[in-house]
TORNUGU-669259 format. One record per residue (C-alpha): x negated, y, z negated. Coordinates in steps of 0.001 Angstrom, whole numbers, padded with zeros to 6 digits, always signed. Each point is the difference from the previous one (the first is absolute). Layout:
<recs>
XYZ/...
</recs>
This chain:
<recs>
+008993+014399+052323/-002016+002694-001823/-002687+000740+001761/-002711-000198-002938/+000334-002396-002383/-002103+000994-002698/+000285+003025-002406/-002167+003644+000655/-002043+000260-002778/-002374+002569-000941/-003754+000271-000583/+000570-001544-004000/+002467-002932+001659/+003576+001760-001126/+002579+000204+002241/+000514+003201+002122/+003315+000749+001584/+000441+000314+003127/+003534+001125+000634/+003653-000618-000990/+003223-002080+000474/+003093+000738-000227/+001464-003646-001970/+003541+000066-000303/+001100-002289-003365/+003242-001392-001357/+001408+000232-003326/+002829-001622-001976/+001688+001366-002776/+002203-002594-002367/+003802+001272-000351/-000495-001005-003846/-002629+002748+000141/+002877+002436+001286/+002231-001029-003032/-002575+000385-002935/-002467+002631+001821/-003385-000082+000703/-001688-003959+001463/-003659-000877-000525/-001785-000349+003206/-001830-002707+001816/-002518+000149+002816/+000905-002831+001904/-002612-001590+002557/+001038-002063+002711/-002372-003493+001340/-000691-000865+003472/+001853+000303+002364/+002906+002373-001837/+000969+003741-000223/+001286+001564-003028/+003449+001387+002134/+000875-003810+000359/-001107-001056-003618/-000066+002953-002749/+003734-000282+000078/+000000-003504+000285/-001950-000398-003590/+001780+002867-001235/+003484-002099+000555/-001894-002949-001126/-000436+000661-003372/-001955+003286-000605/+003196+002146+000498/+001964-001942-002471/-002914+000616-002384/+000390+003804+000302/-003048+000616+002354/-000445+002036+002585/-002187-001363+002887/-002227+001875+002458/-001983-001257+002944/-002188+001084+003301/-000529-002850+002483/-004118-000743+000426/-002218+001380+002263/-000748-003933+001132/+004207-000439+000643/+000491+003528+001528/-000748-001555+003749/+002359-002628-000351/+003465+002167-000923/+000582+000478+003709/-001863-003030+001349/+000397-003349-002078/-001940-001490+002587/-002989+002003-000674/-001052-002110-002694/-001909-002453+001730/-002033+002353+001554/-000657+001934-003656/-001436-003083-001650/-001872-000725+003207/-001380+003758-000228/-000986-000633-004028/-001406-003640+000701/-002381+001345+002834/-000942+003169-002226/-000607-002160-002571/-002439-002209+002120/-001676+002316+001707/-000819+002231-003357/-000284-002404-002417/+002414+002248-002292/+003694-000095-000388/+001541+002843+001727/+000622+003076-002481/+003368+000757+001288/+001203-003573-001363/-002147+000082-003272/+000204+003802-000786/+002180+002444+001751/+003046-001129-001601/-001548+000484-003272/-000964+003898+001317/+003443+000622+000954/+001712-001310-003223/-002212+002357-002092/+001652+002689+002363/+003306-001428-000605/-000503+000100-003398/-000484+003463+000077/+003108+000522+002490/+002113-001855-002790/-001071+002373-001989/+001630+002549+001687/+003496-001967-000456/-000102+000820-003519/+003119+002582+000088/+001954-001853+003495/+003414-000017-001225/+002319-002106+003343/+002493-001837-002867/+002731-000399+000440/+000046+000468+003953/+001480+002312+001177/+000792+001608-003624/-003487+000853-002025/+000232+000308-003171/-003087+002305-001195/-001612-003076-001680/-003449-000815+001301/+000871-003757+001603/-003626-000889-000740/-001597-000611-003814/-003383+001472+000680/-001032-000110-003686/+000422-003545+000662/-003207-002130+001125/+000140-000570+003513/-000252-003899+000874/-001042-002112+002799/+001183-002969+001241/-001511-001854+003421/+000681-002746+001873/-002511-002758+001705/-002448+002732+001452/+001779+002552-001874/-001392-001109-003421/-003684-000065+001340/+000458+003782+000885/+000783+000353-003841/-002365-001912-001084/-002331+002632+002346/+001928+002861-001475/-000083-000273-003653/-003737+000721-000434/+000667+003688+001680/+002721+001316-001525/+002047+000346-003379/+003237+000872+000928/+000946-003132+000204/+000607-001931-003357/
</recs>
């Protein structure tokens, strides 16, 4: 699906990019964040199969919402094939299993490229610090967003092992 499975590294073994990707992402705001201003955020990471347009708003209505947060989410580079071809699936876990024989090593782009572009997310969410959309149609001037807040995470099934990956890189989230 990828052509290369593995990572470019350099000459001391750290990763070298090679490129970008445009990744679209969805995010959720809570109306009870409308009412009493800004909503604490959490990165939201879907398992496998799943794609954060289908479930960031379903665990924002869920419960997170209710709460107050704010949700945000990207779909992985793993799930990215299947949006337009469910089917595909059988063929991606075909493509891992034989990489996975035939190297010996679990294919980075299941084990580490979601964890290289949530540290780019991170930095995108960043950049939502002042996005002010609430109430539609009708902003208000209040940042939507509580950026002195810590941002959270919250994964599901393979989700959770991307956090679990995550954590030891970064300390935005808390």
């Amino acid at each position: 699906f990828w052509g290369d499975h593995f990572v470019t590294r350099d000459a001391s073994g750290a990763p070298v990019q090679m490129g970008t990707e445009a990744v679209s992402f969805t995010l959720a705001l809570p109306k009870v964040g409308a009412s009493k201003g800004k909503a604490p955020l959490i990165m939201y990471q879907h398992g496998n199969p799943g794609n954060a347009a289908d479930q960031v708003p379903s665990q924002a209505r869920s419960h997170l919402a209710a709460a107050g947060f704010a949700v945000i989410g990207f779909t992985s580079k793993f799930n990215r094939p299947f949006l337009n071809n469910p089917d595909a699936i059988a063929a991606q876990l075909q493509d891992v299993f034989t990489t996975l024989v035939t190297s010996k090593r679990l294919p980075e782009t299941v084990a580490l490229i979601t964890n290289m572009e949530q540290l780019a997310f991170i930095r995108l969410i960043e950049a939502l610090a002042g996005l002010d959309v609430l109430p539609i149609g009708a902003p208000d001037g209040t940042a939507d967003l509580d950026s002195a807040a810590p941002l959270g995470f919250y994964g599901v099934s393979h989700g959770s092992h991307d956090g679990v990956g995550l954590l030891p890189f970064t300390d935005a989230i808390g």
